[in-house]
MMTF fields as JSON, N, C-alpha, C and O atoms, coordinates in Angstrom:
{
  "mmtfVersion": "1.0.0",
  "mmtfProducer": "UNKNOWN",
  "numBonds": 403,
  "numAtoms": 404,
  "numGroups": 101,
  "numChains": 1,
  "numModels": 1,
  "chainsPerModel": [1],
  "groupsPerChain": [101],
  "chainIdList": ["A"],
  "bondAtomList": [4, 2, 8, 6, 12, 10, 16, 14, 20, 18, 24, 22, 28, 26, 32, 30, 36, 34, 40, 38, 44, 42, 48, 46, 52, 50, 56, 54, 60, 58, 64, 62, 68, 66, 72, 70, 76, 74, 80, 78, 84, 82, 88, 86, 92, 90, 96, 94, 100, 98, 104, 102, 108, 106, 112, 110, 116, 114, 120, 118, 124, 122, 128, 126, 132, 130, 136, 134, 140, 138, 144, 142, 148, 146, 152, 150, 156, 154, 160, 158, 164, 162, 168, 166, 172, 170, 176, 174, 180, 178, 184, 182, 188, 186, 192, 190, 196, 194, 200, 198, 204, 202, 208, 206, 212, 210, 216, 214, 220, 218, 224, 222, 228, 226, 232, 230, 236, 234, 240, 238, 244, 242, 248, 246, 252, 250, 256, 254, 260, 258, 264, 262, 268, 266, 272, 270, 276, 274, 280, 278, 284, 282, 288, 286, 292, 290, 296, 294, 300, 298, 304, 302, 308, 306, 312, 310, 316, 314, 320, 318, 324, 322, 328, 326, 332, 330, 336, 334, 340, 338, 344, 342, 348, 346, 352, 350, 356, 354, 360, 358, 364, 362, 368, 366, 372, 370, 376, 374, 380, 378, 384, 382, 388, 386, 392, 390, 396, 394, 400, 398],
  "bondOrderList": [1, 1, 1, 1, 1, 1, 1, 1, 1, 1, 1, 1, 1, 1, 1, 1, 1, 1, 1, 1, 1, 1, 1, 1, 1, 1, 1, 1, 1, 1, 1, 1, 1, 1, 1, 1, 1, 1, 1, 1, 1, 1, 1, 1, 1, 1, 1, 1, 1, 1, 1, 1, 1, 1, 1, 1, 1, 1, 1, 1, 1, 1, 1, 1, 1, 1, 1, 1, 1, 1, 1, 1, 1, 1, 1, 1, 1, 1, 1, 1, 1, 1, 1, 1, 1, 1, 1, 1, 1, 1, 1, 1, 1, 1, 1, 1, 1, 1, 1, 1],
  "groupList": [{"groupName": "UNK", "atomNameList": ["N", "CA", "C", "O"], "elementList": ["N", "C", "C", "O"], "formalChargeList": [0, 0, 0, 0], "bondAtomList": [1, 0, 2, 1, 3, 2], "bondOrderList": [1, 1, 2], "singleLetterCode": "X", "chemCompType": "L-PEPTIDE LINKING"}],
  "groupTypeList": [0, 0, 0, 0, 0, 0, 0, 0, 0, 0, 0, 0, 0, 0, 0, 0, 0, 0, 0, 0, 0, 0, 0, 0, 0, 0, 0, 0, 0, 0, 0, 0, 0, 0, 0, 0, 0, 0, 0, 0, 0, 0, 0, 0, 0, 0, 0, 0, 0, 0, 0, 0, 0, 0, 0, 0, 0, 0, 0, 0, 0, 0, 0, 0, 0, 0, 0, 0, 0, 0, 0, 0, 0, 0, 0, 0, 0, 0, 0, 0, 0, 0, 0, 0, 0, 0, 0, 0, 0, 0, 0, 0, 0, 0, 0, 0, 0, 0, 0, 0, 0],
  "groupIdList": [1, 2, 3, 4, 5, 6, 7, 8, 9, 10, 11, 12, 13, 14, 15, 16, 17, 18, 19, 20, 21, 22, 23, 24, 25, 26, 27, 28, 29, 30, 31, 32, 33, 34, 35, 36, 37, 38, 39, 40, 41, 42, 43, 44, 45, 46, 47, 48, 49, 50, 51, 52, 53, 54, 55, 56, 57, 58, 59, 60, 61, 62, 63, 64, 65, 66, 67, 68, 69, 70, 71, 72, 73, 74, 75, 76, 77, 78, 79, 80, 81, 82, 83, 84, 85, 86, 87, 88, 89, 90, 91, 92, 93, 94, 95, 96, 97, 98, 99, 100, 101],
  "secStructList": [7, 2, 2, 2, 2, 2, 2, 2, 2, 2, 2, 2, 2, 2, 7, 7, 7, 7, 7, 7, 6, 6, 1, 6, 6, 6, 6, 6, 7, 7, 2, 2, 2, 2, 2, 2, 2, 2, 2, 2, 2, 2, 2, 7, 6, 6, 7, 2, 2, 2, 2, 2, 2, 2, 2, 2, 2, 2, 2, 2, 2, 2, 2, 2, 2, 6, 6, 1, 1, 7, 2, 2, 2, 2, 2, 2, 2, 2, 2, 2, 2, 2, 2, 2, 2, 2, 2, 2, 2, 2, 2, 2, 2, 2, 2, 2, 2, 2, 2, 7, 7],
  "xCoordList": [-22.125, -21.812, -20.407, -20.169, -19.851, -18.108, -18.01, -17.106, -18.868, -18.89, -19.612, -19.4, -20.153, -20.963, -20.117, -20.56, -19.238, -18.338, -17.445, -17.022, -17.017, -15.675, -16.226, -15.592, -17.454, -18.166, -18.222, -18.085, -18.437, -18.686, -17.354, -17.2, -16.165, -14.877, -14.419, -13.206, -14.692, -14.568, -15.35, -14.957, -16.673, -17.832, -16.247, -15.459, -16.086, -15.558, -13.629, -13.233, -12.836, -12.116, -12.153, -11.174, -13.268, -13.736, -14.311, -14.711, -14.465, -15.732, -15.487, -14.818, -15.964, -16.289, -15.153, -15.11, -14.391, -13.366, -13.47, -13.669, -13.247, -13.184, -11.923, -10.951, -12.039, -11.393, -11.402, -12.405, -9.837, -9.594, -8.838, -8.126, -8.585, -7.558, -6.202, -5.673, -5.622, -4.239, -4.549, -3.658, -5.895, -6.192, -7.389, -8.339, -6.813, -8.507, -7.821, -8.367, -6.399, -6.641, -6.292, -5.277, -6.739, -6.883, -7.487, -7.298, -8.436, -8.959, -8.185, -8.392, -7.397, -6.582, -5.357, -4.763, -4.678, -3.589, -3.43, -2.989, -3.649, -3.843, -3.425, -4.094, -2.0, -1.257, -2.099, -2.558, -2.316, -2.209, -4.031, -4.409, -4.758, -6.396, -6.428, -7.516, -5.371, -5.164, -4.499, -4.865, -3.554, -2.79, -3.664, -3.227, -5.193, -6.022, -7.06, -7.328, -7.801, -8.252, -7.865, -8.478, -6.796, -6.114, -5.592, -5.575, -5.096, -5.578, -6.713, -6.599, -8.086, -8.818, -9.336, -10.008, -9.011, -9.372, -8.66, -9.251, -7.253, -6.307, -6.552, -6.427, -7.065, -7.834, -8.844, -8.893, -10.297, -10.984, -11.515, -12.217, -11.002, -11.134, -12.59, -13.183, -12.897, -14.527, -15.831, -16.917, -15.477, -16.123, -16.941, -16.928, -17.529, -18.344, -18.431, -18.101, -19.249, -19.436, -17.981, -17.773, -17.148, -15.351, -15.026, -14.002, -15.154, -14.536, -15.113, -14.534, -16.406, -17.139, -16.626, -16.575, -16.298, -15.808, -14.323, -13.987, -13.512, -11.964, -12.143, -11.652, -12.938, -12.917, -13.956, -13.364, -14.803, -15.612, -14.025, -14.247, -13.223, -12.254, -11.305, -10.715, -11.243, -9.906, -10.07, -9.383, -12.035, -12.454, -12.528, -12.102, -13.042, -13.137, -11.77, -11.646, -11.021, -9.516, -9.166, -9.104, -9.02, -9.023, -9.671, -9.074, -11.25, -12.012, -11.532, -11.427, -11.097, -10.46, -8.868, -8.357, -8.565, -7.092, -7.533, -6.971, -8.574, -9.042, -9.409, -9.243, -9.866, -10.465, -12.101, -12.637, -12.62, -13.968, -14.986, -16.198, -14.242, -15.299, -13.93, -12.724, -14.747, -13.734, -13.856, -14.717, -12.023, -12.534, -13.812, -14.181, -14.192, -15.385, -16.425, -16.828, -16.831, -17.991, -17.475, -18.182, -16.5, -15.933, -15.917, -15.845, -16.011, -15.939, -17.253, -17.427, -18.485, -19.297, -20.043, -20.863, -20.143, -20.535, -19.949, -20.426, -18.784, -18.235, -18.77, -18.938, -19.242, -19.319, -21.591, -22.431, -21.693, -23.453, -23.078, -24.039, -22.224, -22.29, -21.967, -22.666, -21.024, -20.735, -22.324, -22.982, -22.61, -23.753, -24.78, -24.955, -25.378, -25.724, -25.934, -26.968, -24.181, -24.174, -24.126, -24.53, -23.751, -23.902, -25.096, -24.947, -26.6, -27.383, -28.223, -29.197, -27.827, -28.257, -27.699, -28.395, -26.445, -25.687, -26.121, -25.727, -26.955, -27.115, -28.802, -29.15, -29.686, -31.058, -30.846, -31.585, -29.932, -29.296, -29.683, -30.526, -28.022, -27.644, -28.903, -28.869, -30.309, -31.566, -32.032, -32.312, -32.214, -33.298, -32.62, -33.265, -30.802, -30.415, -30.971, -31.181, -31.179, -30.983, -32.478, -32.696, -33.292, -34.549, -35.116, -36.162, -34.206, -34.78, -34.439, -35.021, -33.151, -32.393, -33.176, -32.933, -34.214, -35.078, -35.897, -36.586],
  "yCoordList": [7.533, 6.268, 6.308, 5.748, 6.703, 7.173, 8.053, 7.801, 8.874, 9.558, 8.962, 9.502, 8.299, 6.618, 5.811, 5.565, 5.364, 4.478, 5.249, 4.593, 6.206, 6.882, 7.112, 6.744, 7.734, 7.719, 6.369, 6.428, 5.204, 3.793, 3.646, 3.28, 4.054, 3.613, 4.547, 4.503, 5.504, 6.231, 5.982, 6.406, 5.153, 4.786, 3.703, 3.946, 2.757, 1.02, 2.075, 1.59, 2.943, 2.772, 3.917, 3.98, 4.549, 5.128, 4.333, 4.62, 3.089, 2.552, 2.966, 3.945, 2.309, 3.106, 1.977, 0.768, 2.679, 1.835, 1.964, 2.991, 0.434, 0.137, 0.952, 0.997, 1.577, 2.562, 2.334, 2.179, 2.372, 2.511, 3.25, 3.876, 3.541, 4.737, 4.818, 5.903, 3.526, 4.05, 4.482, 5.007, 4.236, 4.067, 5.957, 6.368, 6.371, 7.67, 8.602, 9.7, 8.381, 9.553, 8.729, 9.155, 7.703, 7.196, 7.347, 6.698, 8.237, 9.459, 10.285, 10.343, 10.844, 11.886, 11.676, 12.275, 10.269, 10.175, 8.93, 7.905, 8.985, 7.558, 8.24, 8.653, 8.193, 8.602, 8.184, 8.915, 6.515, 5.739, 6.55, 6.827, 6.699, 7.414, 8.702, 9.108, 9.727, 11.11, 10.665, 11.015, 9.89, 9.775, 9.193, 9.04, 8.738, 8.186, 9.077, 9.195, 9.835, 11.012, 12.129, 12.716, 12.354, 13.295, 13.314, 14.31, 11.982, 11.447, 11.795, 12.362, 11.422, 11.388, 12.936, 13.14, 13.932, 15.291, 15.791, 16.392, 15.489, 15.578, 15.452, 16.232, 13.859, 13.39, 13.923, 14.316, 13.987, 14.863, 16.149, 16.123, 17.321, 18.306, 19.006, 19.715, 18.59, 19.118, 18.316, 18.628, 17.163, 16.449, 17.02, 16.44, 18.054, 18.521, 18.192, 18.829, 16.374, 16.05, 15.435, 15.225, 15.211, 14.598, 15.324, 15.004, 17.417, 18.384, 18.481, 18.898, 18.166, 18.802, 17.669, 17.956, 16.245, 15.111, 15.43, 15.352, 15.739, 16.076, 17.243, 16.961, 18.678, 19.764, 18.888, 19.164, 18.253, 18.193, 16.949, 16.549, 16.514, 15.116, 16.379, 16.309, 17.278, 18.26, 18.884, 19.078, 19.333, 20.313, 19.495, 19.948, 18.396, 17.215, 16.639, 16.134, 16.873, 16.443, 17.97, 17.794, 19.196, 20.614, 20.417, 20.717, 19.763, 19.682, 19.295, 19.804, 17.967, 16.543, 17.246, 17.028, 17.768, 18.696, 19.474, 19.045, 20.667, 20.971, 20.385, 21.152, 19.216, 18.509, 19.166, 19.51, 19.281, 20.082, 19.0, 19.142, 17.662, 15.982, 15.142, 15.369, 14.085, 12.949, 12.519, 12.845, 11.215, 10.764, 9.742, 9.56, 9.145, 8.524, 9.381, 9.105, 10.31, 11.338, 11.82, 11.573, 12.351, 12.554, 11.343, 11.509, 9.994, 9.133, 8.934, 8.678, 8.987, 8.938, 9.955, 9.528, 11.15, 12.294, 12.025, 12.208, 11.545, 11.683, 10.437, 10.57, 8.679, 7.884, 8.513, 7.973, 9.672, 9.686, 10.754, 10.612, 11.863, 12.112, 11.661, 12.02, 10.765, 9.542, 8.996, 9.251, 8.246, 7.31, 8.57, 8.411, 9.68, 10.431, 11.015, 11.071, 11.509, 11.723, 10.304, 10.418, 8.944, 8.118, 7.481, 6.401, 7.632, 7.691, 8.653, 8.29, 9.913, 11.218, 10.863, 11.238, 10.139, 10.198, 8.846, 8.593, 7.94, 6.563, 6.876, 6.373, 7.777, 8.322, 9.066, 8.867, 9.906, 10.624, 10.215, 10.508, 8.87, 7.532, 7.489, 7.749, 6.891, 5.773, 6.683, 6.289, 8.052, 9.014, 9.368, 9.83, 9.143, 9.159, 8.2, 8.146, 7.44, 5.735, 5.451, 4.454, 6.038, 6.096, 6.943, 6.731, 8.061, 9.001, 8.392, 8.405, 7.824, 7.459, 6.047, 5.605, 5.429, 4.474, 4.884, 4.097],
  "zCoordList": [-24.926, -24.289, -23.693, -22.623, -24.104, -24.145, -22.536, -21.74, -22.314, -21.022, -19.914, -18.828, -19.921, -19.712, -19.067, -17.945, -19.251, -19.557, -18.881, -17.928, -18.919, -17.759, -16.58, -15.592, -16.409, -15.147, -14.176, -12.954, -14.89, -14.531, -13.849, -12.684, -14.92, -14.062, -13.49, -13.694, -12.798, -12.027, -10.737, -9.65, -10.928, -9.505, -9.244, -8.33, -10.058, -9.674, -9.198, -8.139, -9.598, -9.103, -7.379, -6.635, -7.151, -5.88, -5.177, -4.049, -5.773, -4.426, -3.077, -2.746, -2.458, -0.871, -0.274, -0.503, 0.44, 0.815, 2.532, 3.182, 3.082, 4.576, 4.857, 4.102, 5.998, 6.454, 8.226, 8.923, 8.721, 9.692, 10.385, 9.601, 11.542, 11.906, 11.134, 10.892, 10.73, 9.883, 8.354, 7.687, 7.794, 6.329, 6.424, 5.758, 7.281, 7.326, 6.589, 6.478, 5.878, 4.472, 3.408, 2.857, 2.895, 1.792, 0.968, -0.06, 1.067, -0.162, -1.056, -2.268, -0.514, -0.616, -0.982, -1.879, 0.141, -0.565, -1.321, -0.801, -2.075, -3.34, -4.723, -5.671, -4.452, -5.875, -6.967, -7.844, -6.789, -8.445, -9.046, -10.184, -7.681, -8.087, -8.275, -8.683, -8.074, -8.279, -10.021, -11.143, -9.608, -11.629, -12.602, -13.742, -12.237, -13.122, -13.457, -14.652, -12.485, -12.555, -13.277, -14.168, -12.799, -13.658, -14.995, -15.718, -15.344, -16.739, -17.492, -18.579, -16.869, -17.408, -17.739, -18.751, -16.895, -16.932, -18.182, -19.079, -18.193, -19.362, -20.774, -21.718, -20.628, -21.854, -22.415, -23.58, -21.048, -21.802, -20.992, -19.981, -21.691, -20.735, -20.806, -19.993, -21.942, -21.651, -21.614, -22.102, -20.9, -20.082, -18.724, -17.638, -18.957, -17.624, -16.367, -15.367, -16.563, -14.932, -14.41, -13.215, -15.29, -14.763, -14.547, -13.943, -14.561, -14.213, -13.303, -12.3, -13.251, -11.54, -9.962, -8.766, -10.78, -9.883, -9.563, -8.382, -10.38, -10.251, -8.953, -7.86, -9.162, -8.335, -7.235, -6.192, -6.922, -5.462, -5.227, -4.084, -5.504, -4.89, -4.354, -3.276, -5.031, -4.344, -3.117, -2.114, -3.79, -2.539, -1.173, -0.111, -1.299, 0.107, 0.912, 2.028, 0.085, 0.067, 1.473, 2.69, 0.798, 1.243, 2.605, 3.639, 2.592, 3.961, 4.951, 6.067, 4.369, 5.297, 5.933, 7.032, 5.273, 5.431, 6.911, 7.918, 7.082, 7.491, 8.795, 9.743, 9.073, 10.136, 9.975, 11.028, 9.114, 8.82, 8.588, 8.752, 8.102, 7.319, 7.436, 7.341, 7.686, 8.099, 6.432, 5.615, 6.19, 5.377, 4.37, 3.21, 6.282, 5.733, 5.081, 3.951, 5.688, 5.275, 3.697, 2.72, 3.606, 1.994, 0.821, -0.397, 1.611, 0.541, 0.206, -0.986, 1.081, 0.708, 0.281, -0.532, 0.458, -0.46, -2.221, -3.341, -1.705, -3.348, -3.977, -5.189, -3.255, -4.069, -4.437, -5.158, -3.6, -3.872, -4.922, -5.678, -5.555, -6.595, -7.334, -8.281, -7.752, -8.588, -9.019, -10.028, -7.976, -8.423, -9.227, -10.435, -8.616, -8.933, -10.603, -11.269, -11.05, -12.45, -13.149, -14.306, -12.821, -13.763, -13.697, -14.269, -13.149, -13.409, -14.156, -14.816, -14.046, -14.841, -16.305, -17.248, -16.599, -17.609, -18.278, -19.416, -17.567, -18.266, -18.976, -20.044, -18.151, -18.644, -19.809, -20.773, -19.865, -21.036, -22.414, -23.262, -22.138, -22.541, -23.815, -25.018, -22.612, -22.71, -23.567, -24.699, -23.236, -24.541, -25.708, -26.65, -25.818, -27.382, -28.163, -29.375, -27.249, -27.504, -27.843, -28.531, -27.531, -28.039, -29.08, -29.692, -29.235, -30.091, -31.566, -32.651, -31.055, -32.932, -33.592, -34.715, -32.572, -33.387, -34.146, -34.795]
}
């Protein structure tokens, strides 16, 4: 539930953010969402799908650097693996949660 629960606040502090020509690296450069992330990698380092979200935010970051994906296209790749593992991680969740009845 605990990995549940960091995933969740990780979808709510990525949401998909309105983006305009002065805001098109606000992915990337968002100190206070790199210092929360990175927290959380800190905290827990063998957290699997928070290691695979920390490395695809760097690698898209690297892209966008690149001119290879805009930041819109990176925010949304990253908010469909988000949604992605915290649905994989809430089914999980549902079959501990069923087995221990």
């Amino acid at each position: 539930m605990k990995n549940f629960i960091l995933i969740l606040l990780i979808l709510l502090l990525f949401a998909p953010l309105p983006l305009s020509a002065d805001e098109d690296s606000i992915f990337c450069n968002n100190p206070q969402a790199w210092d929360h992330i990175n927290a959380m990698v800190e905290k827990d380092p063998n957290d699997i799908p928070l290691q695979i979200l920390h490395a695809l935010r760097i690698g898209l970051c690297v892209k966008i650097e690149q001119n290879s994906i805009s930041s819109l296209e990176a925010i949304n790749l990253f908010n469909d693996i988000v949604d992605t593992m915290a649905n994989k991680r809430g089914e999980i969740e549902e079959r501990k949660g069923k087995m221990e009845l």
